[in-house]
Each structure stands twice: as structure tokens, then as C-alpha cells.
C-alpha positions as CSV (number, residue, x, y, z in Angstrom):
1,X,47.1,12.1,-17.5
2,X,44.0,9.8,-18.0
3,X,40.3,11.9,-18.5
4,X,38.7,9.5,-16.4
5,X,39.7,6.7,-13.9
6,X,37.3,4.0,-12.2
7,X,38.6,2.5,-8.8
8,X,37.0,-0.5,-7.8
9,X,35.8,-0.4,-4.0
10,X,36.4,-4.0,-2.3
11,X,34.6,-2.9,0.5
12,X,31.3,-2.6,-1.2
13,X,32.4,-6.2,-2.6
14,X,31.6,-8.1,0.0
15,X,33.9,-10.0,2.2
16,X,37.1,-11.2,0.8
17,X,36.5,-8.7,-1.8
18,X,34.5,-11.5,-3.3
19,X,31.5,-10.5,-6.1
20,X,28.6,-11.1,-3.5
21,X,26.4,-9.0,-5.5
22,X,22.6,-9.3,-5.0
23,X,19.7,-9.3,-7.3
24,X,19.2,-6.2,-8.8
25,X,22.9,-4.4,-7.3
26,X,24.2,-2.8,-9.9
27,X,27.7,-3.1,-11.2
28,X,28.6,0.9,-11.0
29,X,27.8,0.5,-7.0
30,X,31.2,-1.1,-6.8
31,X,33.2,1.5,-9.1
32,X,34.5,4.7,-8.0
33,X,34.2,7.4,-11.1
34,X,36.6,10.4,-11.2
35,X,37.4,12.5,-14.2
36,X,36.2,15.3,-16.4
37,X,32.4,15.4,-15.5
38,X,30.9,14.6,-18.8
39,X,33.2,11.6,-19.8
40,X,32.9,10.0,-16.4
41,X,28.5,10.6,-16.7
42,X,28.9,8.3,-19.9
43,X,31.3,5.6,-17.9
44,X,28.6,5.7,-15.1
45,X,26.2,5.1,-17.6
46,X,27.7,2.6,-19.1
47,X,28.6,0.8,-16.0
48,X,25.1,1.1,-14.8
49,X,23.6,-0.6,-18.1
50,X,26.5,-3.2,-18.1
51,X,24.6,-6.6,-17.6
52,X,26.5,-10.0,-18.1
53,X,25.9,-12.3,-21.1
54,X,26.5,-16.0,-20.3
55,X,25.5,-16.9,-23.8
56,X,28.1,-14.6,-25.1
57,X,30.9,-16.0,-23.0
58,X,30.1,-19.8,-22.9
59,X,29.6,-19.5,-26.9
60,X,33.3,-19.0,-27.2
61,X,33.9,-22.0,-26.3
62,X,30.7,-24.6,-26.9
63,X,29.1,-23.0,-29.4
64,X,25.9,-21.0,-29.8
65,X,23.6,-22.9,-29.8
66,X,25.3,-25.3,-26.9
67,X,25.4,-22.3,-24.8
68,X,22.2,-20.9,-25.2
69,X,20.8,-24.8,-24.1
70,X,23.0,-24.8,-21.0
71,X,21.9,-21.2,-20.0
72,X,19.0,-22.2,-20.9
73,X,18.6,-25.5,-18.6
74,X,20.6,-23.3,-15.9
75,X,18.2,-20.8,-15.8
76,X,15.5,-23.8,-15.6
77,X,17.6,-25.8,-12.8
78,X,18.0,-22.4,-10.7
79,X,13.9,-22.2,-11.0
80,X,13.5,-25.7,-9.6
81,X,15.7,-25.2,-6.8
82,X,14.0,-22.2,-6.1
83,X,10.7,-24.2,-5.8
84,X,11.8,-27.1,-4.0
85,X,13.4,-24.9,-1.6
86,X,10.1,-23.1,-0.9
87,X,8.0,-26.2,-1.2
88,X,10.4,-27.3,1.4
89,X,10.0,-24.7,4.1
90,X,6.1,-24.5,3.7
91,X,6.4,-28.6,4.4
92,X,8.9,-28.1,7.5
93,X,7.0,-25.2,8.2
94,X,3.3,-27.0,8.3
95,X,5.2,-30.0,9.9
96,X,6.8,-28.0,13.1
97,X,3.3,-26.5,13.5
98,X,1.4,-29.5,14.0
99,X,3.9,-31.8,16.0
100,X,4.9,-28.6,18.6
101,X,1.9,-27.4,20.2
102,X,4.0,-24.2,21.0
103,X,3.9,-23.1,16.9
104,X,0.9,-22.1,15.4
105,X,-0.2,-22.7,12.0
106,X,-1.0,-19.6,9.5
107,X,-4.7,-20.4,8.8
108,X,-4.9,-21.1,12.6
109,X,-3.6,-17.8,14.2
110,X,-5.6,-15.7,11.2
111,X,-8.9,-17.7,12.7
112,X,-8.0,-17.4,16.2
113,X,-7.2,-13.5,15.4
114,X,-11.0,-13.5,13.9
115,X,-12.2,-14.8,16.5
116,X,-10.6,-12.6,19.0
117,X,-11.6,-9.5,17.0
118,X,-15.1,-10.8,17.4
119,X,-15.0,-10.9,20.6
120,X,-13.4,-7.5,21.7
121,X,-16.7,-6.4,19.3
122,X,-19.2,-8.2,21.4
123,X,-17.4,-7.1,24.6
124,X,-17.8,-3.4,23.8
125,X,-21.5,-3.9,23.3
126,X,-22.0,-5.6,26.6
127,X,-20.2,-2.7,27.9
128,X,-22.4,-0.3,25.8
129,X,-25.3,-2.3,27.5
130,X,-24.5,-2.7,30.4
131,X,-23.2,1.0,31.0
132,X,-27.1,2.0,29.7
133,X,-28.4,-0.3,32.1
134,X,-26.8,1.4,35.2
135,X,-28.1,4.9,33.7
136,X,-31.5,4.0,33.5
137,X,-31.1,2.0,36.8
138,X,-30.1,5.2,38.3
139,X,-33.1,7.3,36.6
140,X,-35.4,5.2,37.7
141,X,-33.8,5.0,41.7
142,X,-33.7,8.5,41.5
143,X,-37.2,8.8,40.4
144,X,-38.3,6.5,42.8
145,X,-36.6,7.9,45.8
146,X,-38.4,11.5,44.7
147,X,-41.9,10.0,44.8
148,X,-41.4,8.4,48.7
């Protein structure tokens, strides 16, 4: 009779029960823990703090110093992508917005959203005004029309 048993959950897997884990998704959200309470804490724990070495497992068979180069220019490769990708969107991005007059660019809708904002302010003050005009238009009707 085992003390504690893990179950891994293909659902939480992804589909195909595939490893589609994200960025930061921890290993121990795919393991079901049952068990005395104490042992299976310390598995949780454990599973939880479990991060992958690729050094460790690509040293087995290149070589240290190999595998920390490849991780090394992996890790640097994944970084570039990650900038051309981006560099990419903003370009496809900037280029949509000035060929299709139906897209706005960024810088354009945060001006036009200034100058809106401006304008609702100089709107209400006319209002302001113009309501205090019509008061003091009526005062002075109504004063008139007392002295006839």
C-alpha cells in the first residue's frame, strides 16, 4: 500500500494530452497528490519547485561545456525571434494603418482623443456662458418690463 500516489491529469495537459504548458504553469498543476497528508505536502512541494535543466540533460550526451553553449545560443535564438516577431507586427501594424484609411495609427487616435477632450472642455464652457447669458438676459427683461 503506497503512502502517497501522484496521478497525472491529461486534461489539464492540453489537447492530445500533449505538455502545452505556458510560461510560469507549474508542473504540480498537472499532478493529482493523494496520500498521508504530510508526505504528499513535501511531493507537492517538490513538484512545485521542480524546474527543468537542459544543461543537465544535453550534458549527458555533448558535454558540459557544449551544452551550456547550445542552451546558451537557444536561449539567445528564442530572444531574437521574440524581437523580430514584434518588430514585425509594429511594421505590419504601422503599414495597415497608413495604406487603409479605415485603421488608425496609435499616435493618431491618442491626438485625435486630445483633441476631442479639448473640445468637450470648450463646449461646456460655451454652455456655462451661454446658460449665464440667458439668466442675465432674463434679469434684465424682467427689470425692464417692471419699469414700463
Amino acid at each position: 500500500m503506497p503512502n502517497v500516489t501522484l496521478h497525472l491529469v491529461p486534461e489539464r495537459m492540453g489537447p492530445g494530452g500533449r505538455d502545452s504548458r505556458q510560461a510560469g504553469q507549474e508542473v504540480a498543476d498537472f499532478v493529482d497528490i493523494q496520500g498521508e497528508a504530510g508526505l504528499a505536502q513535501v511531493v507537492s512541494d517538490l513538484a512545485r519547485d521542480l524546474r527543468p535543466d537542459p544543461e543537465d540533460a544535453l550534458a549527458r550526451w555533448v558535454g558540459d561545456v557544449a551544452a551550456v553553449r547550445l542552451v546558451s545560443g537557444a536561449g539567445t535564438l528564442l530572444k531574437t525571434v521574440r524581437q523580430a516577431t514584434g518588430r514585425l507586427g509594429e511594421n505590419v501594424a504601422e503599414y495597415l494603418a497608413h495604406e487603409d484609411p479605415q485603421i488608425v495609427a496609435r499616435p493618431d487616435l491618442a491626438q485625435l482623443t486630445a483633441q476631442q477632450q479639448s473640445l468637450a472642455l470648450q463646449l461646456d464652457r460655451l454652455g456655462t456662458k451661454t446658460d449665464a447669458l440667458y439668466q442675465r438676459l432674463e434679469q434684465l427683461t424682467g427689470t425692464v418690463g417692471q419699469r414700463r
